[in-house]
C-alpha positions as CSV (number, residue, x, y, z in Angstrom):
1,X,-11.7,16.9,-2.5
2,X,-14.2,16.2,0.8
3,X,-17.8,17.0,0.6
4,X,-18.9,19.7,2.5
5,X,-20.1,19.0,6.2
6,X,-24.5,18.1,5.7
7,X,-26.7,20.3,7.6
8,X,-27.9,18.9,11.2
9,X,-31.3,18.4,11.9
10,X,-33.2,18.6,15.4
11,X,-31.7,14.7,17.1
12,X,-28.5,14.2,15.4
13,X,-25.6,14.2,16.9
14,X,-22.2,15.7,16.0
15,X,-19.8,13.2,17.6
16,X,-15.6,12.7,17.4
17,X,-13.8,9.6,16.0
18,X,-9.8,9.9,17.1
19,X,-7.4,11.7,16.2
20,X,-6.0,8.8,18.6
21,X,-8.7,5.6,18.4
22,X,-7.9,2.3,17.6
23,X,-10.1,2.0,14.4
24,X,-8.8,4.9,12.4
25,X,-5.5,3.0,12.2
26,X,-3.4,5.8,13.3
27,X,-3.6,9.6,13.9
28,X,-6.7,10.3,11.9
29,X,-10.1,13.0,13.3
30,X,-13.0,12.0,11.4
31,X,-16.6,14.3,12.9
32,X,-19.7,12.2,12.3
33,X,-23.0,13.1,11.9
34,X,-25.2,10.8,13.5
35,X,-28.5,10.3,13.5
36,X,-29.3,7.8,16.3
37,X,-26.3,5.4,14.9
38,X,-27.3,6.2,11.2
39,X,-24.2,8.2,9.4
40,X,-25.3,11.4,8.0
41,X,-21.9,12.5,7.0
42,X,-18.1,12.1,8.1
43,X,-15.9,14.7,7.4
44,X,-11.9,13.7,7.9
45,X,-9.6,16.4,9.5
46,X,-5.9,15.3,8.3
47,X,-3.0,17.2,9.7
48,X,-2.2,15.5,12.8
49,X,1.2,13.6,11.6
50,X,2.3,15.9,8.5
51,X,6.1,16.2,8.2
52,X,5.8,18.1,5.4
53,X,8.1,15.1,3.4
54,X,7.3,16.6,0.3
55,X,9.3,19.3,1.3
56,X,11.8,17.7,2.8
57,X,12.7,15.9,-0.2
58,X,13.5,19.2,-2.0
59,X,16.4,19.8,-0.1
60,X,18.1,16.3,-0.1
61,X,20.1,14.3,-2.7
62,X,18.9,12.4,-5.1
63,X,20.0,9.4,-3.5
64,X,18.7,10.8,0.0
65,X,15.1,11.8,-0.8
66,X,14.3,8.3,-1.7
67,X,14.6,6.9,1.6
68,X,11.9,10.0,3.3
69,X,9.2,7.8,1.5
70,X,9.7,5.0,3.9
71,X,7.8,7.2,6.2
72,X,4.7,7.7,4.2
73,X,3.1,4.3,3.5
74,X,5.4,2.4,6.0
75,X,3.7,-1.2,5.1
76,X,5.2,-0.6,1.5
77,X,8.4,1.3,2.3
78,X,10.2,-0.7,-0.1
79,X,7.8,-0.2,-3.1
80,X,7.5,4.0,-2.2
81,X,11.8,3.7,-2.3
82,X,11.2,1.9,-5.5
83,X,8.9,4.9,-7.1
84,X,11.6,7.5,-6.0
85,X,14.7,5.4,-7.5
86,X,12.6,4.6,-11.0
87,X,12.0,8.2,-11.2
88,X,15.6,9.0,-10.4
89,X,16.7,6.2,-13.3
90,X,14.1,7.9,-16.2
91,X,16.0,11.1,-15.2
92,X,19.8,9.5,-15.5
93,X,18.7,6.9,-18.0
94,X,20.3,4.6,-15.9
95,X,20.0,0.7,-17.0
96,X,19.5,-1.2,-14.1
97,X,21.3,-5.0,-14.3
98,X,18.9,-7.9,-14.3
99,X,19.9,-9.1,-10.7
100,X,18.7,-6.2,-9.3
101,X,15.5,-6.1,-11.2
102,X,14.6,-9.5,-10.1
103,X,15.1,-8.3,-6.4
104,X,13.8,-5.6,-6.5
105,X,10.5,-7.3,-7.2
106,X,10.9,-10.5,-4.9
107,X,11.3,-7.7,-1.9
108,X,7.9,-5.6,-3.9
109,X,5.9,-8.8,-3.4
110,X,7.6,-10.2,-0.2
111,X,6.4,-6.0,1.1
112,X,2.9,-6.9,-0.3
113,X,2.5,-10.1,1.4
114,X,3.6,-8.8,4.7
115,X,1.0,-5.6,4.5
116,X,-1.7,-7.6,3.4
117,X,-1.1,-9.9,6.0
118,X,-1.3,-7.2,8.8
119,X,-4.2,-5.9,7.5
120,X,-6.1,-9.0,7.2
121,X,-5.4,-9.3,10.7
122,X,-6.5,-5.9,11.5
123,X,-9.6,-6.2,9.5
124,X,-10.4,-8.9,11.3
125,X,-10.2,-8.1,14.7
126,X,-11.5,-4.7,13.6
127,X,-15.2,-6.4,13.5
128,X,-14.7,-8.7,16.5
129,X,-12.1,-11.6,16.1
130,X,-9.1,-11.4,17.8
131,X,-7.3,-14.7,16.8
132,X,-7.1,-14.2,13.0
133,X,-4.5,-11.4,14.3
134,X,-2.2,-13.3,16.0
135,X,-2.1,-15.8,12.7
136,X,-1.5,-13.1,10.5
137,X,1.5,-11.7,12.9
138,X,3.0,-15.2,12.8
139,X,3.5,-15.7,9.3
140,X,4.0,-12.6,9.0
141,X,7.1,-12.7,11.2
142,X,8.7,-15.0,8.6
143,X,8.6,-12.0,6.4
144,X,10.5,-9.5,8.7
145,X,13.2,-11.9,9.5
146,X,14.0,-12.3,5.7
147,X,14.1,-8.9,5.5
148,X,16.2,-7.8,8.2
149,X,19.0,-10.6,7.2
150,X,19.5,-9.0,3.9
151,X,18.2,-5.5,4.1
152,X,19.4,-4.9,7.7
153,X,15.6,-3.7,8.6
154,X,11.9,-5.2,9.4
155,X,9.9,-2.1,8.4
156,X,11.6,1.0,6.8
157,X,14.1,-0.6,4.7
158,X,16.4,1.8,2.5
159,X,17.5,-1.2,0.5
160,X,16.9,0.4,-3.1
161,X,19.2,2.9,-4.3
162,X,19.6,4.4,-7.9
163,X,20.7,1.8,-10.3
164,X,20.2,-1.1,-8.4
165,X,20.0,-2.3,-4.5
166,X,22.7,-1.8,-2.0
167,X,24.2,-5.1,-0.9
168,X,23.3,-8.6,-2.5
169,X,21.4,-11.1,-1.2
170,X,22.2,-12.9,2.0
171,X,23.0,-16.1,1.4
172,X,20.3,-17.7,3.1
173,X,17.6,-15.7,1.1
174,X,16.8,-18.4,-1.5
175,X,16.9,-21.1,1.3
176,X,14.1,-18.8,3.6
177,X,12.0,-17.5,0.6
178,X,11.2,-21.2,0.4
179,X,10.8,-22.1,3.2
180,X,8.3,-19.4,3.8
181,X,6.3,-20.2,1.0
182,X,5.5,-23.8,1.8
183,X,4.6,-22.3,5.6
184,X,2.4,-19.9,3.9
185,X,0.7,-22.3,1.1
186,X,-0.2,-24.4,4.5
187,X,-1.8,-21.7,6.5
188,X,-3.4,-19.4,3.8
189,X,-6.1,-22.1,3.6
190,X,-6.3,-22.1,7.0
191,X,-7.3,-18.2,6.9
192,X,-9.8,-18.6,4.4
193,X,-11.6,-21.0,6.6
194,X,-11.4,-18.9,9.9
195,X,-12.5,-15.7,8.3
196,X,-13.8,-15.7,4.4
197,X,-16.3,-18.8,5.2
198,X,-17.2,-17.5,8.6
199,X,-21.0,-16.2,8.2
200,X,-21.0,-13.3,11.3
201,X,-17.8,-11.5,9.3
202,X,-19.8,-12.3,6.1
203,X,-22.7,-10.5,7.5
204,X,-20.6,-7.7,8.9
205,X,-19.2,-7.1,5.4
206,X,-21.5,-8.0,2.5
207,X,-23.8,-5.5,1.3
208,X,-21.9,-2.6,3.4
209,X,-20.0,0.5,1.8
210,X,-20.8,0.1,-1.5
211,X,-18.7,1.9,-4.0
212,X,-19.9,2.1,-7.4
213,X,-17.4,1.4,-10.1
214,X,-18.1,5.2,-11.8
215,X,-18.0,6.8,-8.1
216,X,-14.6,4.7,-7.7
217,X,-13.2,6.3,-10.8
218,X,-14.4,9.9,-10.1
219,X,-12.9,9.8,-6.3
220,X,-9.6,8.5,-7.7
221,X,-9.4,5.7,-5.7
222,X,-7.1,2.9,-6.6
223,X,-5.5,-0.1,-5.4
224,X,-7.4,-3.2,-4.4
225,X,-10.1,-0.6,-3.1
226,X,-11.0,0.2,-6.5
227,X,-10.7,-3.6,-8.0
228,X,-12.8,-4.7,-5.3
229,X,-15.6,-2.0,-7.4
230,X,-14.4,-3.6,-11.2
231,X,-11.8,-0.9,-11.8
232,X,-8.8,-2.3,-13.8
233,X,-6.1,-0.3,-12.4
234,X,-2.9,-2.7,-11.6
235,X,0.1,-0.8,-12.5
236,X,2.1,-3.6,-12.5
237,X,-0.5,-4.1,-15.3
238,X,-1.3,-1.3,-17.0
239,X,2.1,0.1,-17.1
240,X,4.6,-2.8,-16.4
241,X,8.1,-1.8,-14.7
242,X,11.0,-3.6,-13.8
243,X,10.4,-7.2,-15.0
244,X,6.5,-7.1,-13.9
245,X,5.6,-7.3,-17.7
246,X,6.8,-11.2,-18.4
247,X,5.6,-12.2,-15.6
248,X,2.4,-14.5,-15.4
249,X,-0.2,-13.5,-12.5
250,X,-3.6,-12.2,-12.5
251,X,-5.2,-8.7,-11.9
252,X,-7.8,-9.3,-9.1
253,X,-11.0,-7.9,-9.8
254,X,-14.3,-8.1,-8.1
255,X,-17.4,-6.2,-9.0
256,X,-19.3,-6.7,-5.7
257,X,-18.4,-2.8,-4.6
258,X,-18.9,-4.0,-1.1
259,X,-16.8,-4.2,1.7
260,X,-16.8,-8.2,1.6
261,X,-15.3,-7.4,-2.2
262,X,-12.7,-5.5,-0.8
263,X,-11.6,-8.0,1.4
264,X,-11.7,-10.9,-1.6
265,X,-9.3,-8.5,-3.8
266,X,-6.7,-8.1,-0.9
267,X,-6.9,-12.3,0.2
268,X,-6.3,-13.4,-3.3
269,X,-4.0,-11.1,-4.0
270,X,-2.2,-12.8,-1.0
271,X,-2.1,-15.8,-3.6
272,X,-1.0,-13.9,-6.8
273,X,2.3,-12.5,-5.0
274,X,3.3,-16.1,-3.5
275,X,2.7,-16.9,-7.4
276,X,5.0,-14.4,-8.5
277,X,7.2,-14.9,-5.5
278,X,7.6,-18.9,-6.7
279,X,8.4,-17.8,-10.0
280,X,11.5,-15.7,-9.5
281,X,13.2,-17.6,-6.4
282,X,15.0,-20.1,-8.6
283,X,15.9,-17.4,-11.2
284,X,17.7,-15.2,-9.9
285,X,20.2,-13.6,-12.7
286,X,23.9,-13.8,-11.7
287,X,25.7,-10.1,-12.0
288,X,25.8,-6.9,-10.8
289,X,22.9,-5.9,-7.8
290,X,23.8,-2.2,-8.5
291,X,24.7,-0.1,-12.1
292,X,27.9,2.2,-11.5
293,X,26.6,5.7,-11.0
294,X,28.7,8.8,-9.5
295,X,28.9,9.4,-6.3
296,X,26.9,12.7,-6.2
297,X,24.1,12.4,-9.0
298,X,22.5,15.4,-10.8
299,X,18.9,15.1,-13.1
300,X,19.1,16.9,-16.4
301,X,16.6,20.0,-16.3
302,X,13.0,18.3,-17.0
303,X,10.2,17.2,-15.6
304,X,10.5,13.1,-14.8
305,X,7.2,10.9,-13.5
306,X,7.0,7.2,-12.5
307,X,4.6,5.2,-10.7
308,X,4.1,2.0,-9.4
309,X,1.4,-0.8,-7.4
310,X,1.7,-0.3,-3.7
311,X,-0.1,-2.8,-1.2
312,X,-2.6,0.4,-1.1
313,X,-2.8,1.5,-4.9
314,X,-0.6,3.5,-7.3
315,X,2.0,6.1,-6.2
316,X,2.8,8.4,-8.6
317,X,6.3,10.6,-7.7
318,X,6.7,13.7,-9.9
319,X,10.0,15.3,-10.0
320,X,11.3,18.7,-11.5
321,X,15.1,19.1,-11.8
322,X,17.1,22.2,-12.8
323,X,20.3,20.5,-12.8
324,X,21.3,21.1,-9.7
325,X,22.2,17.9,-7.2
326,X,18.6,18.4,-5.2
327,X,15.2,18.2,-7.1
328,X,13.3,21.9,-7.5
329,X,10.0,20.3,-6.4
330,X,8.6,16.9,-5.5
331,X,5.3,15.6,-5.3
332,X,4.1,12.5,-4.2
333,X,0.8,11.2,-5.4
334,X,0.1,8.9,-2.5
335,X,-2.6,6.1,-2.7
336,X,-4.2,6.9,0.8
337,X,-5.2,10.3,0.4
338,X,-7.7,9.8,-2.8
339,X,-9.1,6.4,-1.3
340,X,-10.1,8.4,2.4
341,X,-11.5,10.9,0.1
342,X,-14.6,8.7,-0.7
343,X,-15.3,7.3,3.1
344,X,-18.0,10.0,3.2
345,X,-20.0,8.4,0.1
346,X,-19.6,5.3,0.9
347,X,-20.7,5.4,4.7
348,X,-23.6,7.5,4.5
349,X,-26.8,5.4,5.5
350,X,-25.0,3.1,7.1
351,X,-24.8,2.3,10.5
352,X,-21.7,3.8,12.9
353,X,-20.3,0.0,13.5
354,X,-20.6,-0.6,9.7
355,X,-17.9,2.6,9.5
356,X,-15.3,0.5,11.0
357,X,-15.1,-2.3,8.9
358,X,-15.8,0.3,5.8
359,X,-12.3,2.2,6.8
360,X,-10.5,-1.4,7.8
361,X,-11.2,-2.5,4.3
362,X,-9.7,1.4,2.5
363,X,-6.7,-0.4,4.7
364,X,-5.8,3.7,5.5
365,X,-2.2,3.8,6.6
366,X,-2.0,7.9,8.0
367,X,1.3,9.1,7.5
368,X,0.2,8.2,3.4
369,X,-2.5,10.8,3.9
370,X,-0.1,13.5,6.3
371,X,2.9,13.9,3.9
């Protein structure tokens, strides 16, 4: 899937970024070719944090496997359970009760909100401002605190399960959700005019790491990286789940290609999940959170596939069962891994400080890639 290493002239330089280096975002080895700080090429060497999870979900349950995936893409652990426990549903052809639905999404978007807002953060201080970070990690905060009351957990949460969720709501959920939202309607203003409107992060970004809406498509990239190039790929969209499809929210696309297009797809996004957020909070279905299921679950024999819209792109989990109480094979088709797979394309010509803002705004989360 990488391209090939270019040949070295006479005055480049063959240089190491990582594996351990604040801008790769984690446990990443990327070898540039430099010449002088021009990018001839940068070839990525994965392999440093692989737990071989793919694996490891062939020898659990069906109801333990799920919960592996909060170890991949760790900023959306709740929407990788989700995949798993959809896929697990088609299989069973389990109807999950409306409650649980609605949750299910609230925590989806509350999960988006929360990675976009550490990345915007990140990006940030990536190119040179350090306050936008500490903004970002204070309503951000609000977020983990809602979590932990009802899910019993900031970051990995476990809180899906087949059928439904695993506990209800905590009764202060509505009352928080709220709350958070009229913080966050007050201060996402307040971002945009620190960072969007500020012309030195303008000038880092604009015009830097194009990605061509065909090269977008033939690298595979999803998720806002790919609707930042004028690809239509929202799987919440495309291929509604849950409740997504009566909905009312907007597929973010810009056409710029650019890393400054990157950035506008994740910011309003920011905006489109409150919007969702605000829609559900009062309508919250009384009933069950959970379908009954049995205790130990076994798939028919078949082949089952479901995806979903992480805060990265789509997830795809593909599952073959032979009947048995563990799946045969697993594989995860994880957002991270096709996106790094265009860094080369997009960063060659461009200068080595225009590399970190290109891989801030592919918002790489590793353990995605190592799986």
């Amino acid at each position: 899937m990488f391209e090939e290493v270019g040949t070295t002239t006479e005055g480049d330089l063959v240089i190491n970024v990582g594996p351990q280096h604040p801008a790769t975002h984690g446990v990443l080895h990327l070898v540039l070719t430099l010449n002088g700080e021009t990018i001839k090429n940068v070839e990525p060497h994965l392999g440093y944090i692989h737990r071989s999870i793919e694996k490891m979900s062939e020898s659990l349950t069906y109801r333990q496997f799920i919960y592996v995936t909060s170890r991949m893409d760790y900023l959306s652990s709740h929407i990788n359970n989700h995949a798993c426990a959809l896929t697990v549903e088609k299989g069973l052809q389990i109807e999950v009760p409306a409650r649980a639905q609605v949750i299910r999404v609230l925590m989806d978007e509350l999960t988006r909100l929360a990675s976009h807002q550490l990345w915007w953060g990140a990006m940030a201080m990536d190119v040179g401002a350090l306050t936008p970070f500490f903004h970002a990690f204070r309503e951000r905060e609000a977020i983990n605190e809602i979590m932990e009351e009802t899910c019993g957990a900031r970051l990995t949460m476990n809180y899906i399960c087949p059928g439904g969720v695993m506990i209800d709501l905590h009764p202060n959920f509505q009352r928080k959700v709220k709350e958070f939202i009229t913080l966050f309607k007050s201060k996402i203003d307040e971002y945009d005019e620190m960072v969007t409107g500020n012309i030195i992060f303008q000038n880092r970004m604009k015009g830097i790491g194009l990605l061509s809406k065909e090269d977008a498509i033939s690298y595979g990239v999803s998720g806002p990286a790919a609707r930042g190039s004028g690809v239509s790929c929202d799987i919440r969209k495309l291929y509604p789940y849950e409740i997504y499809g009566s909905l009312n929210f907007e597929e973010i696309l810009e056409t710029g290609g650019d890393c400054f297009a990157r950035y506008l797809v994740r910011f309003k996004e920011m905006r489109q999940s409150l919007s969702i957020i605000e829609q559900l909070i009062d309508n919250i279905p009384e009933g069950d959170f959970q379908a009954k299921t049995k205790a130990v679950l076994k798939l028919p024999k078949g082949e089952f596939y479901s995806r979903v819209e992480t805060a990265r792109g789509e997830l795809g989990v593909y599952l073959i069962s032979e009947g048995g109480t563990t799946p045969y094979r697993v594989k995860y088709r994880s957002p991270g891994f096709s996106n790094l797979s265009a860094l080369n394309h997009m960063s060659k010509g461009y200068k080595l400080g225009d590399l970190v803002a290109i891989m801030g705004t592919l918002d790489l989360v590793i353990p995605d890639i190592d799986r």
